[in-house]
Residue frames relative to the residue before (quaternion, step in Angstrom):
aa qw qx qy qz dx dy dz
X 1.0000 0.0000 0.0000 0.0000 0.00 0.00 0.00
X 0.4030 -0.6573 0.5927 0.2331 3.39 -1.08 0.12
X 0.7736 -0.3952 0.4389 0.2294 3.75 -1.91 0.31
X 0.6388 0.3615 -0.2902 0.6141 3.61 0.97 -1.39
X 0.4874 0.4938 -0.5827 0.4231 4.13 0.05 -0.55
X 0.6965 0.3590 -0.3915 0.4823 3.34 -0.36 -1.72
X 0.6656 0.5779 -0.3781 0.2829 3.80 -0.36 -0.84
X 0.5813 0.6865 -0.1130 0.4218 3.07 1.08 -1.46
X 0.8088 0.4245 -0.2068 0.3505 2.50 0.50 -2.24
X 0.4953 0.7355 -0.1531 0.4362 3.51 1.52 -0.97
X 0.6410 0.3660 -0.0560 0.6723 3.47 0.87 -0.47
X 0.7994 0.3086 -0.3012 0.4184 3.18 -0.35 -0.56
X 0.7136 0.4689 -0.1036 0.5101 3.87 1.25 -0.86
X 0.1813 0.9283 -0.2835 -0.1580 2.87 1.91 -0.52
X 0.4333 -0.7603 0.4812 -0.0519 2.56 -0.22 2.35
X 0.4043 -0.7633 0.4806 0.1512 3.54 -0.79 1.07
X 0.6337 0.4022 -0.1720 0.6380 3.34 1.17 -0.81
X 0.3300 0.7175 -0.5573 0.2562 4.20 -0.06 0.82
X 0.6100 0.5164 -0.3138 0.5126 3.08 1.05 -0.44
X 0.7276 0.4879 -0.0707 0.4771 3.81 1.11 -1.24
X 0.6006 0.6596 -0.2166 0.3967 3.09 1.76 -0.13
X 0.3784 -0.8015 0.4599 0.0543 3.55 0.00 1.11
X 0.1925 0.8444 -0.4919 0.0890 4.19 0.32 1.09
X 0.3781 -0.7720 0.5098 0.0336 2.87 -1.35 1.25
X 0.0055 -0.9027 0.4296 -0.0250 3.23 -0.65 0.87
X 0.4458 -0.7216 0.3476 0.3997 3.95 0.03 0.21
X 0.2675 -0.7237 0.5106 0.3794 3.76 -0.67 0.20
X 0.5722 -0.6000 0.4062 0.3842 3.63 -0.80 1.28
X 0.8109 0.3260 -0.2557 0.4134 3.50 0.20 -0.67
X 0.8573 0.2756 -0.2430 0.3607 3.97 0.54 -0.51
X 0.5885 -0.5911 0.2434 0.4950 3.59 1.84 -0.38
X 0.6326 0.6678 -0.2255 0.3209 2.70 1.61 -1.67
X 0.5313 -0.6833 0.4247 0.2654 3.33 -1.39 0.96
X 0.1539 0.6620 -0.7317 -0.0527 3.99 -0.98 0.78
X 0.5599 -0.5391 0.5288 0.3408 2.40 -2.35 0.29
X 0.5319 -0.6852 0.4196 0.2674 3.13 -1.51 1.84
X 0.5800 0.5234 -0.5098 0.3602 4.12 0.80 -0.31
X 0.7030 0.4614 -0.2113 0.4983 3.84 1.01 -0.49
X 0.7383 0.5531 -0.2684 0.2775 3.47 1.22 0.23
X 0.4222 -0.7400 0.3284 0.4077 3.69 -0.44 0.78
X 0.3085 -0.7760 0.5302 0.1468 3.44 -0.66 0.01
X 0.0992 -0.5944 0.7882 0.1249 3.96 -0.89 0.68
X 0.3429 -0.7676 0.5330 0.0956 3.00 -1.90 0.71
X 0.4524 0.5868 -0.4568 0.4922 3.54 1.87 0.77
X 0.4742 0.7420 -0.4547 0.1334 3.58 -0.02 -0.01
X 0.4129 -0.6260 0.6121 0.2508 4.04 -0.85 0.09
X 0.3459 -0.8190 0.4381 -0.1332 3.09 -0.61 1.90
X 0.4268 -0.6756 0.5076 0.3220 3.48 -0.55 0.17
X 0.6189 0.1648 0.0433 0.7667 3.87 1.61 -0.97
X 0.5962 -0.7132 0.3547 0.1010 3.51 0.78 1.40
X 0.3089 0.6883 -0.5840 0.2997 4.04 1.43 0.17
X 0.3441 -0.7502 0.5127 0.2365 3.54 0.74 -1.22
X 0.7427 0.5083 -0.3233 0.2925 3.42 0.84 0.44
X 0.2120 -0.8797 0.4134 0.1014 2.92 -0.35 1.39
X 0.5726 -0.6996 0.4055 0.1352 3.54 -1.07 1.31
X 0.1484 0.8576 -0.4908 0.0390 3.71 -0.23 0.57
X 0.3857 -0.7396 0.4177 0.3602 4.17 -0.86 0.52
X 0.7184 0.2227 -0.3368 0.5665 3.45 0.42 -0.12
X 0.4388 -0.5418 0.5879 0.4103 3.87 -1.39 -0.30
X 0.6373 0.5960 -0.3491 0.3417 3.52 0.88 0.30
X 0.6338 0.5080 -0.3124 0.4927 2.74 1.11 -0.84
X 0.4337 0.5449 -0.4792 0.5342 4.69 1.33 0.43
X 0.5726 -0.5446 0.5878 0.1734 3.42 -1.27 1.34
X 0.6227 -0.5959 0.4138 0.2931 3.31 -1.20 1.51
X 0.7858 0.4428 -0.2594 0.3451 3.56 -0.87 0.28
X 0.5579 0.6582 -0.2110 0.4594 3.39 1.43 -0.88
X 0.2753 -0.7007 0.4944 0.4345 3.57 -1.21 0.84
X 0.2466 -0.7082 0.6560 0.0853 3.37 -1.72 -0.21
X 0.0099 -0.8562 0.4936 -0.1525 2.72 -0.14 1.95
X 0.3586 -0.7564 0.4270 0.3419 3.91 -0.81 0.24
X 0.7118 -0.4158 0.3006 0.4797 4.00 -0.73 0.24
X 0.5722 0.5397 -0.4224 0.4504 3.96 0.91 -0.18
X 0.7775 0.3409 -0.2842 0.4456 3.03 1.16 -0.70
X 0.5395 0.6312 -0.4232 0.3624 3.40 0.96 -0.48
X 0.4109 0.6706 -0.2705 0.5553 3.54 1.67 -1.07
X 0.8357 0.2139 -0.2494 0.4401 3.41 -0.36 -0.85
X 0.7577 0.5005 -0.2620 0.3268 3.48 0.84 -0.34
X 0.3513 0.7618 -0.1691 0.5173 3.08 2.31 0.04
X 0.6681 0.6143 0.0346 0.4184 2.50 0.79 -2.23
X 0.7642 0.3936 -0.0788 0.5049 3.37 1.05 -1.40
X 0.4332 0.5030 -0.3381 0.6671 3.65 1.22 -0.37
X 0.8318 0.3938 -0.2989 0.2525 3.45 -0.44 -1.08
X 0.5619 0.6271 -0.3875 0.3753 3.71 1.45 -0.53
């Protein structure tokens, strides 16, 4: 699955508990699970549900040039796709 689903899924069900909700997400480059509200995000990546964003723990560890966005924005940009 992909980030924007969960997002979606969250919104659309409007899920009472989103805020209290604790997501997990993989970092694109090491496997390792973080939490997706604390992660940075580039916005080139190959999705599973094609949003493209790829989760990452540090903002260093995104290739020079790339944006780097934080989960508020991915949210709104999700959010905005999905309407």
């Amino acid at each position: 699955d992909d980030i924007g689903c969960a997002i979606l899924w969250f919104r659309e069900d409007k899920i009472s508990w989103e805020n209290e909700a604790i997501l997990w997400v993989n970092d694109a480059q090491s496997g390792e699970w973080i939490d997706a509200k604390t992660a940075f995000y580039d916005t080139e990546n190959i999705t599973p549900m094609a949003y493209g964003f790829g989760a990452h723990k540090s903002a260093q560890s995104i290739k020079a040039g790339l944006e780097v966005i934080g989960f508020e924005e991915v949210k709104r940009r999700v959010i905005k796709i999905g309407k």
